[in-house]
C-alpha positions as CSV (number, residue, x, y, z in Angstrom):
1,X,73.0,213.1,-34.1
2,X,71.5,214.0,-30.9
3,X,71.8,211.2,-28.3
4,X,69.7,208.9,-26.3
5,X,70.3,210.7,-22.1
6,X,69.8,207.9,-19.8
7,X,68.7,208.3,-16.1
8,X,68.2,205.8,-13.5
9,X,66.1,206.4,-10.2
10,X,66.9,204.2,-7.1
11,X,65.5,204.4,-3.5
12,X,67.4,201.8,-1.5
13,X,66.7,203.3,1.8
14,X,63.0,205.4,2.3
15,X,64.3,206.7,5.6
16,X,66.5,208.6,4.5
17,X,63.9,210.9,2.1
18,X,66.4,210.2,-1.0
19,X,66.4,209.4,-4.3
20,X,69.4,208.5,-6.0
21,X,70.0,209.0,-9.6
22,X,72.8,208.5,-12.5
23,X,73.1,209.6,-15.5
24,X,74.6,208.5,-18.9
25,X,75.2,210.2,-21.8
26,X,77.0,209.2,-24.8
27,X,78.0,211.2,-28.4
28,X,78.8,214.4,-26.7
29,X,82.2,215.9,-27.5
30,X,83.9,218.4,-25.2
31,X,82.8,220.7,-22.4
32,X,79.1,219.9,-21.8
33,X,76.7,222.0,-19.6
34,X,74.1,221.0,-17.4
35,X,71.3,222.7,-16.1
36,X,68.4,222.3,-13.4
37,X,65.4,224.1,-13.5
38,X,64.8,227.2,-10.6
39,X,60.7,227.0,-11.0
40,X,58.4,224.5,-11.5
41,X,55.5,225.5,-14.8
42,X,52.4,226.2,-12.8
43,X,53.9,227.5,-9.7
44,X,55.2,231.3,-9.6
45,X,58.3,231.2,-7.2
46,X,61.9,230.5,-8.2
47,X,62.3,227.3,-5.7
48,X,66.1,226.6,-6.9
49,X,65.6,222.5,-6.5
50,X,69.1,222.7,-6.9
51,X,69.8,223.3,-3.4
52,X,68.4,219.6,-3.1
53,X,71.2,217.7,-4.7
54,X,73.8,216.1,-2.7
55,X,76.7,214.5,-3.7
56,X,77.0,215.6,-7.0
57,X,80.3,213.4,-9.4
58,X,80.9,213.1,-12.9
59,X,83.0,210.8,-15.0
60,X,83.9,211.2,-18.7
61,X,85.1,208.2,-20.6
62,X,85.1,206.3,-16.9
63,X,87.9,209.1,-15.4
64,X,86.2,211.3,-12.5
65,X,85.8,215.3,-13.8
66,X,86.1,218.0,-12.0
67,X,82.8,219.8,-12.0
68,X,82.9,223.9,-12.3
69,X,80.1,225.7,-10.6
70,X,78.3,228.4,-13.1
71,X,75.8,229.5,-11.1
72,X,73.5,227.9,-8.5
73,X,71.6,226.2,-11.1
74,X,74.6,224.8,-13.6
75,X,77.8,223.1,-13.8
76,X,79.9,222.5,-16.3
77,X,82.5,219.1,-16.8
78,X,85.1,218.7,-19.7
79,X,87.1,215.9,-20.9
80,X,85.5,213.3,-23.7
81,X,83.9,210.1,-23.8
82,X,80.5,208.6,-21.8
83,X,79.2,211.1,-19.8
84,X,78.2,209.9,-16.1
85,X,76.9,211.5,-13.3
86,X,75.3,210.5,-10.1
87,X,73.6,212.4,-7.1
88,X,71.7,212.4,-4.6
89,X,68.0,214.0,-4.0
90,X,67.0,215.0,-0.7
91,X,63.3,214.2,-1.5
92,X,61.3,216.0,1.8
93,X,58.7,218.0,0.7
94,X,55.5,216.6,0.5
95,X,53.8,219.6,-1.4
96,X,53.0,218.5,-5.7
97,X,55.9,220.7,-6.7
98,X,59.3,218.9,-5.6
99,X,60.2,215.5,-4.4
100,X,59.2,213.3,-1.6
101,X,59.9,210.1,-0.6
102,X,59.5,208.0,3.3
103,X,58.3,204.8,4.5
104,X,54.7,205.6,3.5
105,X,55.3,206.2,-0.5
106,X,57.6,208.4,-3.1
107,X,56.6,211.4,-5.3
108,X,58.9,213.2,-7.5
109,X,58.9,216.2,-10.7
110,X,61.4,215.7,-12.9
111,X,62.5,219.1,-12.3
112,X,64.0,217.8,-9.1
113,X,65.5,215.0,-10.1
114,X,66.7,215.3,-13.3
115,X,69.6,217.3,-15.1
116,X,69.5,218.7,-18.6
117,X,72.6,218.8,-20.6
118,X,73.6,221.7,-23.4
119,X,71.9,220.8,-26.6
120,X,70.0,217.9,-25.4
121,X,66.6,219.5,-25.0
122,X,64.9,217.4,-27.9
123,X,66.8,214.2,-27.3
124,X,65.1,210.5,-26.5
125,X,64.9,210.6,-22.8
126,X,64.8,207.4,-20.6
127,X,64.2,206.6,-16.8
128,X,64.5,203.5,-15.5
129,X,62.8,203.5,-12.0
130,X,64.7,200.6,-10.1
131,X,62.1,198.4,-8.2
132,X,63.0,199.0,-4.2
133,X,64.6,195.8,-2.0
134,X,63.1,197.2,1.3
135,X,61.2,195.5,3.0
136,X,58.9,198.7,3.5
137,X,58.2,199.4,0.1
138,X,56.1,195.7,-0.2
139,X,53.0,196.3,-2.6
140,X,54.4,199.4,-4.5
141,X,53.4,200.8,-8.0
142,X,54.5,202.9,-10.1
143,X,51.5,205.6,-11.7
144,X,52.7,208.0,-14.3
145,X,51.9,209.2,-18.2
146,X,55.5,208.9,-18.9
147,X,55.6,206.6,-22.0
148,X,55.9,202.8,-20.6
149,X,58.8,200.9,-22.6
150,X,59.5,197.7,-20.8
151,X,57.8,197.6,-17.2
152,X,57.1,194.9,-14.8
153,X,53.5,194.2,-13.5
154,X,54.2,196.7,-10.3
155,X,55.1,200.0,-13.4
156,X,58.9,199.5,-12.2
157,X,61.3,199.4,-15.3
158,X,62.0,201.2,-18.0
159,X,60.0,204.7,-19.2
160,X,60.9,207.3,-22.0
161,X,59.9,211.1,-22.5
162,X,60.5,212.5,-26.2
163,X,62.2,215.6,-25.2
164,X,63.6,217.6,-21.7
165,X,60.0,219.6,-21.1
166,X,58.0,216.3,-21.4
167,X,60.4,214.5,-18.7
168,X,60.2,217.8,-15.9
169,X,56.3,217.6,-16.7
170,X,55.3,214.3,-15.7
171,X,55.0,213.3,-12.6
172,X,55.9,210.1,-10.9
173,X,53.8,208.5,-8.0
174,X,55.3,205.4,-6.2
175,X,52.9,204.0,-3.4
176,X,50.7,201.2,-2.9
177,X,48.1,203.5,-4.1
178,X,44.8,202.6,-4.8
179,X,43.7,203.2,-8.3
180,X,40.2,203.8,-9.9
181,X,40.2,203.8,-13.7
182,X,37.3,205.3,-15.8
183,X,36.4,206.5,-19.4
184,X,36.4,210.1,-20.7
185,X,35.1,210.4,-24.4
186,X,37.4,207.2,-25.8
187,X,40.3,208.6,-23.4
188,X,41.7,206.6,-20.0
189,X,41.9,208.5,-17.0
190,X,42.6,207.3,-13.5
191,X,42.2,208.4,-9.7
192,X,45.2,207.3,-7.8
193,X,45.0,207.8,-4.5
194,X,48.3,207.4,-2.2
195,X,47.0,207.3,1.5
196,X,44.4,205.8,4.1
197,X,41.3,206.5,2.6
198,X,38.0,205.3,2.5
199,X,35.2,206.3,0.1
200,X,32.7,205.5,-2.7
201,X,34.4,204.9,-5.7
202,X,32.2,204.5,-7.7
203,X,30.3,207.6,-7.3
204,X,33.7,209.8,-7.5
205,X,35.0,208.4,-10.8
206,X,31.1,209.1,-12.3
207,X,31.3,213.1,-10.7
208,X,35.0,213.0,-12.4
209,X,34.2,211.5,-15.9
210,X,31.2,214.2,-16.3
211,X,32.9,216.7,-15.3
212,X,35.8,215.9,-17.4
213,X,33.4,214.8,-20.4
214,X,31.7,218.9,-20.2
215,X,35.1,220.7,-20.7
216,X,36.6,218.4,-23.0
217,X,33.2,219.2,-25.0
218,X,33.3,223.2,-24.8
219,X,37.0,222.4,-26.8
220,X,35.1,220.1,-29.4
221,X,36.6,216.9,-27.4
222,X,40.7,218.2,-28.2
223,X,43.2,217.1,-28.0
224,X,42.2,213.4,-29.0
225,X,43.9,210.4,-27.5
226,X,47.3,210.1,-28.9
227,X,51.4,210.6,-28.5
228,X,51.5,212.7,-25.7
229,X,47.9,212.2,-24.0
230,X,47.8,208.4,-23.9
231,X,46.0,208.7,-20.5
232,X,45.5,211.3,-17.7
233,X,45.8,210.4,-14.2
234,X,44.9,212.4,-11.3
235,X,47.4,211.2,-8.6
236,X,46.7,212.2,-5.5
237,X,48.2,212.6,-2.1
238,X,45.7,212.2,1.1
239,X,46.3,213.4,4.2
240,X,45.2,214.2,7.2
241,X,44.5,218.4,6.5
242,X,45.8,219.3,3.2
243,X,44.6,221.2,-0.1
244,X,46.4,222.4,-3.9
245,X,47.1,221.0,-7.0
246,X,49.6,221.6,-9.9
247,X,48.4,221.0,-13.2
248,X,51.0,219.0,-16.1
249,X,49.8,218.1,-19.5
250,X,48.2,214.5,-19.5
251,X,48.1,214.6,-15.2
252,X,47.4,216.6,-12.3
253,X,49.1,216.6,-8.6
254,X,46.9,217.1,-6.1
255,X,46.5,217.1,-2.0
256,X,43.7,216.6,-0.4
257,X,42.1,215.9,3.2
258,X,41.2,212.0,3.9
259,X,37.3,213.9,5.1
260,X,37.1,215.3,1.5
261,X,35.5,211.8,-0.2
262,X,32.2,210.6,0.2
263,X,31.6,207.4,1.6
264,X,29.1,204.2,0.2
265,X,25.7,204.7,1.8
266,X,26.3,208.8,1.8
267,X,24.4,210.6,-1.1
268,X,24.5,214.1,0.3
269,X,27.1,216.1,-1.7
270,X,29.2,217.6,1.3
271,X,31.4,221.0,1.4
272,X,34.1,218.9,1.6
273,X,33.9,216.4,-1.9
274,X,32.3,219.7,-3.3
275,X,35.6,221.4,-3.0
276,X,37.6,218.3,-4.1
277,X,35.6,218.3,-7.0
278,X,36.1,222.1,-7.7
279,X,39.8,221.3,-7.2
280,X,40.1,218.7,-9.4
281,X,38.0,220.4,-12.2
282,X,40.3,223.6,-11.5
283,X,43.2,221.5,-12.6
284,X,41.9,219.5,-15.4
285,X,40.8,222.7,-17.2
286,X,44.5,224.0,-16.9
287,X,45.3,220.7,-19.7
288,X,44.1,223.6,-21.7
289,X,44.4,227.1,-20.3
290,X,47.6,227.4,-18.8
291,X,49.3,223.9,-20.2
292,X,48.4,224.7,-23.5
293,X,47.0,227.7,-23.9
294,X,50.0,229.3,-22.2
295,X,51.4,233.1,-22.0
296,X,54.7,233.2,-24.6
297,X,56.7,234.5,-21.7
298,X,56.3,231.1,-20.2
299,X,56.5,229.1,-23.2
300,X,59.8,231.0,-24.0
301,X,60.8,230.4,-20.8
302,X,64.1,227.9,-20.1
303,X,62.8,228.0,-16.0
304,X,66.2,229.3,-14.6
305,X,65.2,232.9,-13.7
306,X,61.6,234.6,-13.8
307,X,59.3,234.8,-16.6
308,X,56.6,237.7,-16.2
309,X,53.3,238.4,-17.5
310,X,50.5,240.5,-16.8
311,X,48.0,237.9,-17.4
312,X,47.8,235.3,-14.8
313,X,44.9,237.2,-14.2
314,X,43.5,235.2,-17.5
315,X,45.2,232.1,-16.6
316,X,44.7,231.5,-13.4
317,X,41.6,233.7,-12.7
318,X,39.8,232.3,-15.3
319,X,40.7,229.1,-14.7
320,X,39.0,229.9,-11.5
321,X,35.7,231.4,-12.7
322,X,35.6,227.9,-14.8
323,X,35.8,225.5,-12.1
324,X,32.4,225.3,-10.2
325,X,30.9,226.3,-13.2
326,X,31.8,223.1,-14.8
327,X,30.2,221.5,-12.3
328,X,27.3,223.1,-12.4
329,X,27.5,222.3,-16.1
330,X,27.9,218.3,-15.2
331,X,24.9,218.6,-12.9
332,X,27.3,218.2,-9.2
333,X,25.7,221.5,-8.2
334,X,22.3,223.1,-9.0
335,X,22.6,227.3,-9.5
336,X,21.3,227.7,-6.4
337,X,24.5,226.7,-4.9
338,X,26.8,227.6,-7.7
339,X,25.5,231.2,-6.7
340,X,26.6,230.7,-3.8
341,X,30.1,229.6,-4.2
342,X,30.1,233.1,-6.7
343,X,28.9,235.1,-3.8
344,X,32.0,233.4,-1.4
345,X,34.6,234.4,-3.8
346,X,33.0,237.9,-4.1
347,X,33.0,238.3,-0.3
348,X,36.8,237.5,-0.5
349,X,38.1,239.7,-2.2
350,X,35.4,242.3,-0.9
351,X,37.1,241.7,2.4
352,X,40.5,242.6,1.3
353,X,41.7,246.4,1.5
354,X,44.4,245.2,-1.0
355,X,41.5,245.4,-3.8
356,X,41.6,249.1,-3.2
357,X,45.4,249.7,-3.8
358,X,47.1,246.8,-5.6
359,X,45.6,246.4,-9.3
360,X,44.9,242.7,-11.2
361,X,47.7,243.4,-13.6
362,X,50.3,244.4,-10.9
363,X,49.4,241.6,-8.9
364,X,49.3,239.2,-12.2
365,X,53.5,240.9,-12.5
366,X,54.4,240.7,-8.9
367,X,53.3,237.1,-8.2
368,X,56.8,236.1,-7.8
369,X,57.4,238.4,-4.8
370,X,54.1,238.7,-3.8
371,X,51.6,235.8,-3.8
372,X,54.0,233.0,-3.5
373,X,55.4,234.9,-1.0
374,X,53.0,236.1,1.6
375,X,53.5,237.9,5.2
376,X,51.3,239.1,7.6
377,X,50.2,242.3,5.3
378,X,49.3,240.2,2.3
379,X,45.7,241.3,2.6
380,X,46.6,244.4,2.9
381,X,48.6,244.9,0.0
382,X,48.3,242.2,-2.3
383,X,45.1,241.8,-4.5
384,X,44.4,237.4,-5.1
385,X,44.5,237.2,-8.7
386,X,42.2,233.9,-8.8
387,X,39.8,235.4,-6.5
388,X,39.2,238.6,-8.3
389,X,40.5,237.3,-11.8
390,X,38.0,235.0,-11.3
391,X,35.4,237.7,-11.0
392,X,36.8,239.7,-13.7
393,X,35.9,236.8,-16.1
394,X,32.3,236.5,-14.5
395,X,31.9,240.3,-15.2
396,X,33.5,239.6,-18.6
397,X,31.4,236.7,-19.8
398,X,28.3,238.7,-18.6
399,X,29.2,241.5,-20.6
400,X,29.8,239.5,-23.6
401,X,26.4,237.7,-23.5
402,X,24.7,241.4,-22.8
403,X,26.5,242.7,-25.7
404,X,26.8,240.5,-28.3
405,X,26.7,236.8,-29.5
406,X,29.3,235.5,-28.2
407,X,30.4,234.0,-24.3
408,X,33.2,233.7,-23.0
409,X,33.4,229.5,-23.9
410,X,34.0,231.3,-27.3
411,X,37.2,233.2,-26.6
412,X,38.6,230.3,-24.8
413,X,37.8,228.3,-27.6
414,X,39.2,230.6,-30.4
415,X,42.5,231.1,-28.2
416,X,42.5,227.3,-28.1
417,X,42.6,226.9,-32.0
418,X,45.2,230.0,-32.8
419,X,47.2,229.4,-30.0
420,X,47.1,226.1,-28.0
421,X,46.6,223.5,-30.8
422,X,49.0,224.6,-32.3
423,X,51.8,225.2,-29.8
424,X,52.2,229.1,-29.9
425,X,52.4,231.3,-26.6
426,X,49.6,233.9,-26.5
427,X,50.8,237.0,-26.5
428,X,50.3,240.1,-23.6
429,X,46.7,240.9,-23.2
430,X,45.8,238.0,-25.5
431,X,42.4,237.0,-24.1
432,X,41.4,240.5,-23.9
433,X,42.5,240.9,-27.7
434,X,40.6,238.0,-28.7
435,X,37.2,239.2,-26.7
436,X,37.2,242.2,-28.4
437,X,37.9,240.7,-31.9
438,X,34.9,238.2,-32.2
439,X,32.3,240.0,-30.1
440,X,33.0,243.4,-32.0
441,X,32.2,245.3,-28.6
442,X,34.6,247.9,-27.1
443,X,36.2,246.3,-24.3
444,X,38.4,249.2,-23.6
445,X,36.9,250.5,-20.7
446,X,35.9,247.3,-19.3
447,X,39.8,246.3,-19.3
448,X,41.2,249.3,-18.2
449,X,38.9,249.7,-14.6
450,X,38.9,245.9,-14.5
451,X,42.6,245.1,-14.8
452,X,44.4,248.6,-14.4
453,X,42.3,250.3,-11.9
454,X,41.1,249.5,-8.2
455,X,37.5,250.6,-9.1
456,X,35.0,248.0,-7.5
457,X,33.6,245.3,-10.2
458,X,29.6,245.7,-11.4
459,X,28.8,242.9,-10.0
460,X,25.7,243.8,-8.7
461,X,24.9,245.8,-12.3
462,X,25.7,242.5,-14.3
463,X,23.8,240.8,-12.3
464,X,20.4,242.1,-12.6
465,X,21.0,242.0,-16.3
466,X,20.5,238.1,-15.8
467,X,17.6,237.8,-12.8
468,X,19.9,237.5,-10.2
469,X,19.3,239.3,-6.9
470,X,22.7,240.7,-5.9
471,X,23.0,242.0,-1.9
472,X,25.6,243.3,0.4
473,X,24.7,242.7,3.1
474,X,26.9,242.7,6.6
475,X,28.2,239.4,8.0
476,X,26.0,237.8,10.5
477,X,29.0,236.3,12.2
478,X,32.6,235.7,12.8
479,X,32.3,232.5,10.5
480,X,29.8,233.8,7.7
481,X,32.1,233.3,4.7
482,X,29.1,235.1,2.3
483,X,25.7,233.2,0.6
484,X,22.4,232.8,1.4
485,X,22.1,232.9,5.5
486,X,19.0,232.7,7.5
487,X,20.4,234.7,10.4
488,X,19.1,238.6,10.8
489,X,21.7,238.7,13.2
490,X,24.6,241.9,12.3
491,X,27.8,240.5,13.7
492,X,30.5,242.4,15.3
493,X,34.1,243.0,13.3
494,X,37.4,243.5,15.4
495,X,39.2,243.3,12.0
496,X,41.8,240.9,12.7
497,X,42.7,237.2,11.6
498,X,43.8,234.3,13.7
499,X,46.6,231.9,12.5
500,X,44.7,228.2,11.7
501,X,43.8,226.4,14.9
502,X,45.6,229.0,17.0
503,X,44.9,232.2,18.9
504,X,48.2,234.1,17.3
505,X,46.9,236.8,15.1
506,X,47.7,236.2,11.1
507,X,47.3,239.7,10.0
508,X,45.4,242.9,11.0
509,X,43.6,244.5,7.8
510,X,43.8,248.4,7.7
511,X,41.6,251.0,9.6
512,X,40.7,248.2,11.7
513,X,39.7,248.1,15.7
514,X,42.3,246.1,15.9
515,X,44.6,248.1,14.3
516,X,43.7,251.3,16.8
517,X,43.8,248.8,19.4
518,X,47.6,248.6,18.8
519,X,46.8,244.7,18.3
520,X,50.0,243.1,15.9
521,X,50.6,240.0,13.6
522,X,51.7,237.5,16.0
523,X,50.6,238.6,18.8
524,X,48.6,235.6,20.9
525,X,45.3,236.8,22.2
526,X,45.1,235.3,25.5
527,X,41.7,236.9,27.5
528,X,38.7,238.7,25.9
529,X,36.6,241.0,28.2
530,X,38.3,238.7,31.0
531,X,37.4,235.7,29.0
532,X,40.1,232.7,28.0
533,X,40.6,233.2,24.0
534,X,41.6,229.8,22.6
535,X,41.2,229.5,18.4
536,X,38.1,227.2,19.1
537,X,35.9,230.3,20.8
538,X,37.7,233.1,19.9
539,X,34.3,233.9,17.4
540,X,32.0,233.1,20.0
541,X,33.5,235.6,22.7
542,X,33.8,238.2,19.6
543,X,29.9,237.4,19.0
544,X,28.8,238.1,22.8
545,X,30.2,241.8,22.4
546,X,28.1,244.5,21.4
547,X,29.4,247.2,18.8
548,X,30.8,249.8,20.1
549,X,32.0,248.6,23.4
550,X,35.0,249.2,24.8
551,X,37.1,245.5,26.2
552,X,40.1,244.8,27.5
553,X,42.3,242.2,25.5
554,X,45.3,240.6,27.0
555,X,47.7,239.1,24.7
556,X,51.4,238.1,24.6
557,X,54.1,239.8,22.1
558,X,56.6,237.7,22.3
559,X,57.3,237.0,25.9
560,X,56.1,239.9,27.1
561,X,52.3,239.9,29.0
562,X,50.6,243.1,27.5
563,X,47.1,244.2,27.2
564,X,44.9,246.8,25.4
565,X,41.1,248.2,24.7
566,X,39.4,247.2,21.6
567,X,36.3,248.5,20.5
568,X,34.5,246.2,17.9
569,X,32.2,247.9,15.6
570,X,29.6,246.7,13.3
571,X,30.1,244.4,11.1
572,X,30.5,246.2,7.9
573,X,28.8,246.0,4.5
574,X,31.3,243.0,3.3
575,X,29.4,240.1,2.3
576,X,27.6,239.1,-0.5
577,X,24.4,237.4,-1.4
578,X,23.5,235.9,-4.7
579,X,20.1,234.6,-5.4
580,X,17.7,233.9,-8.5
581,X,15.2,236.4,-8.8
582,X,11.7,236.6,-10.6
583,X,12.1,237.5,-14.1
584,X,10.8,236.6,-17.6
585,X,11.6,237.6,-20.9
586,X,15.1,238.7,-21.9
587,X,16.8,238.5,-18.4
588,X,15.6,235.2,-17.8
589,X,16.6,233.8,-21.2
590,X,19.8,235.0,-20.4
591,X,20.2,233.7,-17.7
592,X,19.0,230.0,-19.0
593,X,21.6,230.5,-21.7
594,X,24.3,231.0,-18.7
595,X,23.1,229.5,-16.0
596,X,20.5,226.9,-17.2
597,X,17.5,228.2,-15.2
């Protein structure tokens, strides 16, 4: 019989950013083995949360056991009897994928907190999260999915999980967060916000429930309320500057900036709740693709080492493509400016030279090493698998409605019924299989200069197949991100990024002025053409130069005061433009059935 593992979770002292946890065990006879996950689902890096633990003991039967080290992520304790263990977790990250706890409020993933013994995956799990004494943590909740089982007003007490993979996905928020509940097709969901915040609650939790309500409907309103989907909750961490998410299967983590919400009295929709709401809807479509709808690699996966696929491309790219659209769908946007969020991704990736040498399934493979791990030639070398696998699924879904009958809302949804409802991981080149299957077209080609090639997408070709105007054009300035512009001005390009609020060079992208220049990551500009270069005017002083003009730039490499003669050029043919176009007949019916106008 396998037995029931019992955790506890205590926090007697928030300044010292740790969690303390024990474990009991009981029915398990001889050497046992325990295990902590290296990754967290959703996020490509082995993170080894093991390094977090302090203080690790175990007692069998009530007599202390010597714990044997496996590796860094497992341990192994004999003798017989009750199994007990207790550790510390240092809890000081405040990103959604570890632990974090201080005066201000507590986060945690179960895989940081929480051991797995040999043999117990399917067991009863329970975690009793022990209300805190301090005086600090006055007014605190608990907000999680985990399955309540005897809880105090304040959601401290006593919560179960029905197996290992449900505990290490459900996070735990523990704040005197504000919460805003609201109704999705017969299904709670929440907004928990941990954080100063002021804003219009009303108006977010209506953008949220129709958003919600138009991708639970593309799925024919799956999965249903039930074991395992009780409620979702989007718990949320504001802060001053902060943006990301990681999805789970009835919740999503998320970061955002205290600027992102709208306040009462404000109807404009701003760039800032636009992009909270593309976040959000980026996260709640993974309860599907990627949660559910899931590469077998990962499903197969027991998180201690890597697990690779060639497809993030599909799950996380597509996801992408998805996002805004929903919201165009749930009438946040109008395809005016949906077009132009289309045409800022395209000028993305357009401005990367790594488009030109690293392909969408190497970069889907190397993600481990490469996009979770990013230096100063990322942009150089590394293609953005959202970005342009978010373009790849634009081209695809064009193609599809060009070709045939179907869209791409009909892959998703036949992947959803062979693989996701029913718990299967989708084999390599799955969505590309499916495409081909039910639209009867010959994707070959399209998949082979799409995802093993560097040739430049037909965007501009796919485009005028559905009345919309497709430019590119060159940036008008140092801060044109792509999009309708009413500028005619051509802006200069040196070729160079600056680190966030900061003259230091990020990167220098190849066959750049910059590069001849002999300009380096890290090096801090200092003076332009005699000028004082601070982060705030450094596109200003780039702006007042005329192409082809030889400056002098003075700039520190480390300690040492050096300078150099750049020449910017013209801006080159980078940035896109998307607009609606003048069309009838079949381009524009196409383009109603996709777009809506």
């Amino acid at each position: 019989m396998t037995p029931v593992v019992r955790f506890e979770v205590s926090f007697p002292d928030p300044r010292a950013h740790r969690f303390d946890v024990n474990c009991r065990i009981d029915g398990l006879r001889g050497a046992v083995t325990f295990r902590l996950p290296g990754w967290i689902r959703g996020s490509y890096l082995v993170r080894d949360f093991a390094k977090h633990i302090l203080d690790l003991r175990a007692t069998r039967g009530g007599a202390q056991q010597r714990i044997e080290r496996l590796d860094k992520n497992r341990f192994r304790i004999g003798g017989e009897g009750e199994i007990g263990l207790s550790y510390g977790v240092n809890a000081f990250d405040e990103s959604v994928r570890k632990a974090y706890l201080d005066t201000r409020r507590g986060f945690f993933n179960g895989s940081s907190l929480f051991y797995c013994a040999q043999g117990c995956e399917k067991a009863r799990f329970e975690v009793r999260i022990a209300k805190p004494a301090d005086a600090v943590c006055e007014g605190w909740k608990v907000a999680t999915t985990l399955k309540a089982e005897d809880v105090d007003a304040a959601g401290f007490g006593l919560y179960s999980a029905p197996d290992y993979e449900t505990l290490i996905d459900t996070p735990v928020e523990i704040a005197p967060y504000q919460r805003y509940d609201f109704d999705v097709d017969g299904v709670p969901h929440a907004l928990v916000l941990s954080g100063r915040v002021e804003l219009d609650a009303a108006r977010v939790t209506a953008d949220l429930a129709r958003i919600c309500h138009v991708e639970r409907e593309m799925f024919g309103q799956q999965p249903v309320r039930g074991p395992g989907f009780e409620q979702y909750l989007f718990l949320t961490n504001v802060v001053a500057a902060g943006y990301g998410g990681l999805e789970h299967k009835s919740s999503t983590a998320l970061i955002c900036s205290r600027g992102d919400f709208p306040r009462v009295g404000k109807a404009e929709l701003s760039r800032e709740y636009r992009t909270f709401l593309g976040l959000c809807s980026h996260e709640y479509f993974h309860l599907w693709n990627v949660k559910r709808i899931t590469a077998a690699a990962f499903l197969e996966s027991d998180l201690q080492r890597e697990a690779y696929t060639r497809d993030l491309w599909h799950y996380e790219g597509t996801t992408s493509y998805y996002d805004d659209l929903f919201l165009l769908r749930a009438n946040v946007i109008d395809a005016v400016t949906y077009l132009d969020l289309l045409a800022e991704a395209a000028t993305r990736l357009q401005r990367s030279p790594a488009r030109t040498a690293h392909t969408l399934e190497d970069a889907s493979f190397e993600t481990w090493i490469k996009y979770y791990q990013p230096d100063e030639n990322s942009l150089n070398a590394s293609t953005n698998y959202y970005v342009k696998g978010a373009l790849v699924s634009l081209c695809l879904d064009m193609t599809l409605r060009l070709k045939s009958s179907v869209t791409l809302d009909d892959v998703m949804r036949v992947l959803w019924q062979r693989y996701g409802s029913r718990d299967i991981g989708v084999p390599e080149g799955g969505l590309a299989a499916v495409a081909q299957e039910i639209s009867g077209v010959d994707l070959a080609a399209f998949f082979d200069k799409a995802l093993r090639s560097t040739e430049e997408l037909p965007l501009a070709e796919l485009f005028a197949e559905f009345g919309v105007g497709a430019v590119l054009r060159a940036s008008t300035s140092a801060i044109d991100e792509g999009g309708r512009t009413a500028s005619r001005n051509q802006g200069v390009w040196a070729g160079l990024r600056l680190k966030p609020g900061d003259s230091t060079i990020a990167a220098v992208l190849t066959d750049s002025p910059a590069l001849r220049a002999g300009l380096s990551a890290g090096d801090q500009l200092i003076a332009l053409d005699g000028l004082r270069v601070t982060a705030q005017n450094w596109t200003r002083r780039l702006d007042a130069i005329d192409a082809g003009v030889e400056v002098r730039v003075d700039y520190f490499r480390g300690e040492e005061l050096m300078s150099t003669t750049l020449t910017p050029v013209a801006a080159p043919l980078d940035t896109w433009t998307f607009t609606l176009d003048e069309v009838d007949g079949d381009k524009l019916e196409r383009r109603k059935a996709w777009l809506g106008v």
